[in-house]
C-alpha positions in Angstrom: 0.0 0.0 0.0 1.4 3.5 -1.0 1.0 6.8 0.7 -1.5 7.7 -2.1 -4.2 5.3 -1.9 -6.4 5.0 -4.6 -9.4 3.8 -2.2 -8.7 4.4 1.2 -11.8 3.2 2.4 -11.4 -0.6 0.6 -8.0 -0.5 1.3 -7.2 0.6 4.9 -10.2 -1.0 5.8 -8.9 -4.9 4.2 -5.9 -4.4 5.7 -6.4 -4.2 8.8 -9.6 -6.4 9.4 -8.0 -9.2 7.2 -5.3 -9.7 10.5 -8.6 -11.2 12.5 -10.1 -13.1 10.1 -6.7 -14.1 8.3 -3.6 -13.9 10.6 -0.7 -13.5 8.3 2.2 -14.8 11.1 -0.3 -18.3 12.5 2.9 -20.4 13.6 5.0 -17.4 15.4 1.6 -16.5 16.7 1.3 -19.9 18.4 5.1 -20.1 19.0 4.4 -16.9 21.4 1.1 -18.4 22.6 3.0 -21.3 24.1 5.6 -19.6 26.2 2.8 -17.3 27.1 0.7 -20.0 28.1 4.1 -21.8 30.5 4.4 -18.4 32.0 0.8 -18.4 33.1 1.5 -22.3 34.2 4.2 -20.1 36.4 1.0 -18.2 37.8 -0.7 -20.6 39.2 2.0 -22.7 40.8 3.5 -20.1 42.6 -0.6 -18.4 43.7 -1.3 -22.1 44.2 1.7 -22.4 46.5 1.2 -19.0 47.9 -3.1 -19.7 48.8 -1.7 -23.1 50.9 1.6 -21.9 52.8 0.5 -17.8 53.0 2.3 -15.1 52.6 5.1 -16.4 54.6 6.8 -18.2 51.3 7.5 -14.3 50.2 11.0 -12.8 51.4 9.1 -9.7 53.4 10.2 -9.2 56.5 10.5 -6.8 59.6 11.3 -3.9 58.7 10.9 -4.9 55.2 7.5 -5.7 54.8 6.5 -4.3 51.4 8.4 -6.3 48.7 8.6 -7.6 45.2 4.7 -7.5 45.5 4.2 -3.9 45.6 7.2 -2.6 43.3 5.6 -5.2 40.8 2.6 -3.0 41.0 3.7 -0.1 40.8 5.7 -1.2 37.9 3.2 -2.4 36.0 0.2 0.3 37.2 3.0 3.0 35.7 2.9 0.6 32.2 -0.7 0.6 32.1 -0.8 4.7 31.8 1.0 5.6 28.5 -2.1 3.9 26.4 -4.8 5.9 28.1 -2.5 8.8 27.8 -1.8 8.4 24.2 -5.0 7.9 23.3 -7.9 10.0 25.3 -5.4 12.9 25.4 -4.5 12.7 21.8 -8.4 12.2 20.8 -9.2 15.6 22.8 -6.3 18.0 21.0 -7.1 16.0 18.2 -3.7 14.6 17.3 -4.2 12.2 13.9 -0.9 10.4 14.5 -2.4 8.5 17.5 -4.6 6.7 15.1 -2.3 4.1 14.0 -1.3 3.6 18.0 -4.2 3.6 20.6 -5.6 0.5 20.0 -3.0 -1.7 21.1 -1.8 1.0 23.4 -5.3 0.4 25.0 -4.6 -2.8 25.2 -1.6 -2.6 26.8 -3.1 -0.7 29.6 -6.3 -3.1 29.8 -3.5 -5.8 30.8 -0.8 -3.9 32.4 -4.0 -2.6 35.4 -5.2 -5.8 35.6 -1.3 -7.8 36.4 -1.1 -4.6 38.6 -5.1 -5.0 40.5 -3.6 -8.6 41.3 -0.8 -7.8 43.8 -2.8 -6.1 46.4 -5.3 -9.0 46.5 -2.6 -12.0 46.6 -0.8 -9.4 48.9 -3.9 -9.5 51.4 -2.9 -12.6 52.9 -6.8 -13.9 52.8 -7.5 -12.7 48.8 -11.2 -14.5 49.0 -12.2 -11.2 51.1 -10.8 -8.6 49.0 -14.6 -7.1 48.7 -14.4 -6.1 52.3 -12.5 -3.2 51.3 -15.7 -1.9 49.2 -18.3 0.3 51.2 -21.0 -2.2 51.0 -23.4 -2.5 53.2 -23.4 -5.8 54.6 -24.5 -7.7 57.7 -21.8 -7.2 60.0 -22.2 -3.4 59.7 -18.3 -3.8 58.7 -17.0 -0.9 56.5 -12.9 -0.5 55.3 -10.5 1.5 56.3 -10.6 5.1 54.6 -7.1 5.6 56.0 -5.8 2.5 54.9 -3.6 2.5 51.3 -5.4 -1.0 51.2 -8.6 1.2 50.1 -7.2 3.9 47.9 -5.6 1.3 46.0 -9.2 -1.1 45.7 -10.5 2.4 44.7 -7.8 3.6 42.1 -7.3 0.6 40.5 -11.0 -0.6 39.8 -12.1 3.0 38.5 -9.1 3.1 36.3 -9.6 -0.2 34.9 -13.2 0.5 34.2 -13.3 3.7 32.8 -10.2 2.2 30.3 -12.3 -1.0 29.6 -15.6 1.5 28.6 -13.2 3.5 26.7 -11.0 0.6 24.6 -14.8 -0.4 24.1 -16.3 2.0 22.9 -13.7 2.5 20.6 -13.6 -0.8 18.7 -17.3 -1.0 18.3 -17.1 0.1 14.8 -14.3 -2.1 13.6 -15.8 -5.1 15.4 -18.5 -4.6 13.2 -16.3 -3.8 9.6 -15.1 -7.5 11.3 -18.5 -9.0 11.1 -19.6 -7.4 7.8 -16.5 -9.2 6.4 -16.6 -12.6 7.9 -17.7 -15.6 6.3 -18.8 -17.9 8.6 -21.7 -18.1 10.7 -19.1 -18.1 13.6 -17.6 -15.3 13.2 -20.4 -13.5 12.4 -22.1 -14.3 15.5 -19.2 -13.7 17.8 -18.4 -10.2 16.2 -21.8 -9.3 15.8 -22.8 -9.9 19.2 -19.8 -7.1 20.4 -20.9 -4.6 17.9 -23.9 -4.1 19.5 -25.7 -3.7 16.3 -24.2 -1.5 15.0 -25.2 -0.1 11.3 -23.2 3.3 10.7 -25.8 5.4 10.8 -25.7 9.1 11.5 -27.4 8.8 15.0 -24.8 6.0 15.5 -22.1 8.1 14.8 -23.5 11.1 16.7 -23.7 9.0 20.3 -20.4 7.2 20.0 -18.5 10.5 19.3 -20.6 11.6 22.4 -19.3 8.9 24.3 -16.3 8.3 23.3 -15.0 11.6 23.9 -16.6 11.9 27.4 -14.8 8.7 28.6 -11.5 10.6 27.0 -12.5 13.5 29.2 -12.9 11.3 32.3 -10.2 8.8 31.7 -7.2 12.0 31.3 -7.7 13.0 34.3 -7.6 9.5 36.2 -4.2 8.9 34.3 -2.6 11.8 36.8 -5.1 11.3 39.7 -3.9 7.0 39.6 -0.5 7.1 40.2 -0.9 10.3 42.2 -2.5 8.2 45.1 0.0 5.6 44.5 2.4 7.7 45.4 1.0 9.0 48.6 1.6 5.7 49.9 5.1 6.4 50.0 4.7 10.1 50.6 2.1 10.0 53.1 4.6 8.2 55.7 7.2 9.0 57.8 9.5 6.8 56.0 12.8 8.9 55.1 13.0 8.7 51.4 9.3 8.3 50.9 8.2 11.6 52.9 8.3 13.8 49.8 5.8 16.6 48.1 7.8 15.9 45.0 6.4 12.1 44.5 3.0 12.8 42.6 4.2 14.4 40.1 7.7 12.1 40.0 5.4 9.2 39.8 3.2 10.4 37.3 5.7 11.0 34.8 7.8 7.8 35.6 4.7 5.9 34.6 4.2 7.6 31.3 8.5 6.9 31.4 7.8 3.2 31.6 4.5 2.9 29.5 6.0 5.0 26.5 9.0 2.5 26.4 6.4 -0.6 26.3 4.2 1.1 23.8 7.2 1.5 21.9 8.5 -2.1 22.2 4.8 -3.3 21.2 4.7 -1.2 18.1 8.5 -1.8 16.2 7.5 -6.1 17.1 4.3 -5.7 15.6 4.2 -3.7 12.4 5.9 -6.0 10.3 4.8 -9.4 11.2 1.5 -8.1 11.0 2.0 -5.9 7.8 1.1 -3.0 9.2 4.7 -1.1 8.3 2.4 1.3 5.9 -0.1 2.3 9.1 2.7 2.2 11.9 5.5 4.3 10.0 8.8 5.6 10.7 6.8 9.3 11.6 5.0 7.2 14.4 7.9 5.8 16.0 9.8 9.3 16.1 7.2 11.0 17.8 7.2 8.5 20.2 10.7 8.4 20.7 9.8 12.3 21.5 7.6 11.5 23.8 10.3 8.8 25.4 12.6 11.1 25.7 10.4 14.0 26.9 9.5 12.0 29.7 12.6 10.8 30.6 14.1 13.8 31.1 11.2 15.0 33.6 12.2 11.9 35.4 15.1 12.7 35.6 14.3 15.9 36.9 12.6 13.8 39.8 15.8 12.1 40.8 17.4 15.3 41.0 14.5 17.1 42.9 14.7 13.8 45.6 18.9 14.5 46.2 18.8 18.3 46.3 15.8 17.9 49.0 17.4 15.6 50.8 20.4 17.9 50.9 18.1 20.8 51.4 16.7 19.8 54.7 19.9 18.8 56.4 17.9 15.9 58.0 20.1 13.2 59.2 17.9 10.6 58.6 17.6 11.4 54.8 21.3 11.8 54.4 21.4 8.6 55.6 19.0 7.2 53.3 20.7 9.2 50.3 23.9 8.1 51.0 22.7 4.6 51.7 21.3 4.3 48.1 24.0 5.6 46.3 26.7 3.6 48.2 24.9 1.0 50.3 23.6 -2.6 50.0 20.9 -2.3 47.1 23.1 0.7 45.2 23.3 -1.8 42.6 19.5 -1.0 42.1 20.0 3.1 42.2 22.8 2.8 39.4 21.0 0.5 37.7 17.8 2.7 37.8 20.0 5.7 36.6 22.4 3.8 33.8 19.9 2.1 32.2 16.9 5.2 32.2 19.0 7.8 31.1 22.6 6.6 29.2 21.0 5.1 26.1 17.5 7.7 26.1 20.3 10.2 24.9 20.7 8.6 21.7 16.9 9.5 20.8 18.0 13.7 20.7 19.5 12.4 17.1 16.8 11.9 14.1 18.3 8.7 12.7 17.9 7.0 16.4 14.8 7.7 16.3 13.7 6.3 13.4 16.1 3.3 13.9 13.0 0.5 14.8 16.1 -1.3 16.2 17.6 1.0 18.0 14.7 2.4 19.8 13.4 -1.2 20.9 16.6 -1.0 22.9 16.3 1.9 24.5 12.5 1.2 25.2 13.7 -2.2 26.8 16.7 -0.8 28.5 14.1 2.5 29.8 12.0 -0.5 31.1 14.1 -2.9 33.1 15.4 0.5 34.4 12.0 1.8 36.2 11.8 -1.8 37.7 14.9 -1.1 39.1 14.0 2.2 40.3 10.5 0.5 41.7 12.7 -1.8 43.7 15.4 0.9 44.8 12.2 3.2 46.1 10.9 0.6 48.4 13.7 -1.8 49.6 16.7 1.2 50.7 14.1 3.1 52.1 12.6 0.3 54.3 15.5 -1.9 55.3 17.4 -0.1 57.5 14.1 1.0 60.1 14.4 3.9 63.0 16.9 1.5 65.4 20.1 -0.3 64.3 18.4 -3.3 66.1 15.6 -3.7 63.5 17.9 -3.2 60.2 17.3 -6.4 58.0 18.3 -7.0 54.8 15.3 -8.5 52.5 15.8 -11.2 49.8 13.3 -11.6 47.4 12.4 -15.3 47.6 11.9 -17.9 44.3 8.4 -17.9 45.0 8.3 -14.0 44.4 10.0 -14.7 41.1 8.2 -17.3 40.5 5.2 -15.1 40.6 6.7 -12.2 38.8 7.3 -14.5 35.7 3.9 -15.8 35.8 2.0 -12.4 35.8 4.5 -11.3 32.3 1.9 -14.8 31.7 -1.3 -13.1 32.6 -0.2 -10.1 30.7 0.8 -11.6 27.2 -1.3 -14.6 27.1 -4.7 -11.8 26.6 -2.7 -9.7 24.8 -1.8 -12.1 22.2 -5.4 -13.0 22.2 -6.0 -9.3 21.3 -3.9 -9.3 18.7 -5.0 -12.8 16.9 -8.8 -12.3 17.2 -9.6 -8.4 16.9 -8.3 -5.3 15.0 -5.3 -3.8 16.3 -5.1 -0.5 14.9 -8.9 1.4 14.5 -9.5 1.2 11.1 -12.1 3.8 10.7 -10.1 6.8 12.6 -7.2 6.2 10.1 -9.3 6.6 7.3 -10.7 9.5 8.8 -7.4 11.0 9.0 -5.9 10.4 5.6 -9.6 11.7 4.5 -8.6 15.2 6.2 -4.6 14.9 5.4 -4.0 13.2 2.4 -1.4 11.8 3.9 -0.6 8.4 5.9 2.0 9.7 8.2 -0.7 11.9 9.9 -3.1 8.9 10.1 
């Protein structure tokens, strides 16, 4: 397909609803489905093991008592917010270039929050009552903690998941239904159908889902800084030095676009040419995200700097201690690490041909991402380990069973995302076409 398309509406169209009902890469498809499908194996061993010994089989300890658990979901809550923040902000100001990236950006997030809303239940100790901590009434006239971070995060998590579910929804509903138009068996027809709601492309159609869809943008923006906001305010709202901090919200907020931007970017330059979508995902798409990655980084950056010169600021002893701790002490493997591998190889995106380099900025992405894991790790263990008293410092290990589990939810986030990708449209067909419509051009689609 050229940039000039002789009929965009046939041809856009064909080529990206023919993925669903003819996937171009079957055996690589079901090569990746397998090892998805082990690491989920990995999942339910180590919740299976976890459920029948408790949370003892975990390294936490005294002093140490938030571990692998809760960087894990920060980590992964901080993945899920680049695809809401690509595509309801873009859709408000209107920016055609998301077109050809918010649908599996979506995707990403739908996945990422829901690895992330599974921590703080297995973390619970008894998971079965995890509903406690919704203000129900209920029998025992028994209602949750308002001060606990138990609660915000029951709260943030499940509003944030649904108002991204509504909105990845609502925007698919017309493809689903290009899907069903073009199926040929009864099947398919049925099963596509029956998510398109009936949908006929009318004008009242059209009408009420640009109503809707842009007031769940409108909602869901918002919730993208408000999310990790109160995430952070578990660390800030203590008296933990390292975590004490007004600085955090923000910090947080754009470490999470950090880390979702670089998954974005790794989903998009693996994609676009098994999948044949080099024409819709172009070289122009992967620079401005690049942009974006290095925008981003370099407000991080601007975090790690606010956290020493406060810490210098205040002249407390306690957070010189902690400061100097994770630059030189036990776990200042993690700090370096965090720094090296966030900010050495983003500087290569300041040059065009990097950039545009699907290579080179798949490693940078990947480095960018194993880095904010790192600096997830470094935030809670070297400010945690060594407590108020010299007689409560302990050192904390994760255990193989933390692993184990870590491994296994990478299982419960690829295996539905590969499912995404085999059964329904990956890049919204309709807005595209829409775009070239208005630009001529597929570069701004």
């Amino acid at each position: 397909m050229t940039d000039r398309l002789a009929d965009p509406d046939q041809e856009i169209t064909s080529e990206i609803v023919s993925i669903p009902l003819d996937f171009p890469r079957p055996r690589a498809w079901w090569l990746l489905f397998a090892v998805s499908l082990l690491l989920l194996g990995c999942f339910v061993v180590a919740v299976a093991v976890l459920f029948w010994r408790g949370v003892g089989v975990w390294g936490n300890n005294i002093p140490v008592n938030w571990g692998l658990a809760i960087s894990n979901y920060v980590w992964f809550l901080g993945i899920g917010h680049a695809g809401t923040l690509i595509s309801a902000l873009l859709l408000i100001v209107n920016a055609h270039w998301r077109n050809s990236l918010n649908r599996f950006a979506e995707a990403m997030t739908l996945f990422a929050v829901l690895c992330a809303g599974l921590y703080p239940i297995l973390h619970l100790g008894r998971p079965w009552l995890f509903y406690w901590m919704a203000p129900y009434p209920n029998a025992m006239q028994i209602w949750p903690q308002f001060k606990s971070p138990l609660t915000w995060d029951f709260f943030a998590v499940l509003t944030y998941l649904t108002v991204s579910v509504l909105f990845w929804y609502i925007g698919i509903i017309p493809d689903l239904a290009s899907v069903r138009d073009r199926a040929k068996t009864r099947r398919k027809q049925v099963f596509y159908g029956l998510f398109a709601l009936g949908w006929r492309g009318s004008a009242r159609h059209w009408a009420k889902w640009q109503q809707a869809y842009r007031l769940t943008a409108a909602i869901a923006v918002p919730l993208v800084i408000s999310v990790h906001s109160e995430i952070s305010l578990l660390f800030a709202a203590g008296p933990i030095p390292g975590w004490n901090s007004t600085v955090f919200p923000p910090y947080f907020v754009m470490g999470a676009a950090f880390s979702g931007f670089a998954v974005v970017i790794m989903i998009a330059t693996v994609i676009r040419h098994p999948l044949g979508l080099d024409q819709l995902v172009r070289s122009r798409h992967l620079d401005l995200l690049a942009v974006f990655l290095l925008v981003t980084g370099l407000m991080t950056a601007y975090g790690y700097l606010a956290e020493i010169f406060n810490a210098l600021y205040s002249s407390d002893v306690q957070e010189m201690e902690t400061l100097r701790d994770r630059i030189a002490g036990a776990y200042s493997y993690s700090y370096w690490g965090a720094v090296v591998l966030n900010f050495v190889p983003l500087q290569l995106l300041w040059f065009r041909s990097s950039r545009r380099s699907p290579i080179v900025i798949f490693l940078v992405a990947l480095s960018v991402t194993v880095g904010m894991w790192y600096e997830r790790f470094m935030l809670l263990t070297s400010a945690l380990y060594r407590d108020w008293l010299v007689s409560s410092y302990g050192e904390y290990h994760p255990s193989f069973w933390e692993w184990l589990l870590f491994v296994g939810m990478l299982g419960v986030f690829f295996a539905p995302y590969l499912l995404f990708v085999r059964f329904l449209p990956v890049i919204s067909a309709f807005e595209v076409k829409e775009a070239y419509e208005e630009t001529g051009s597929l570069d701004h689609a």
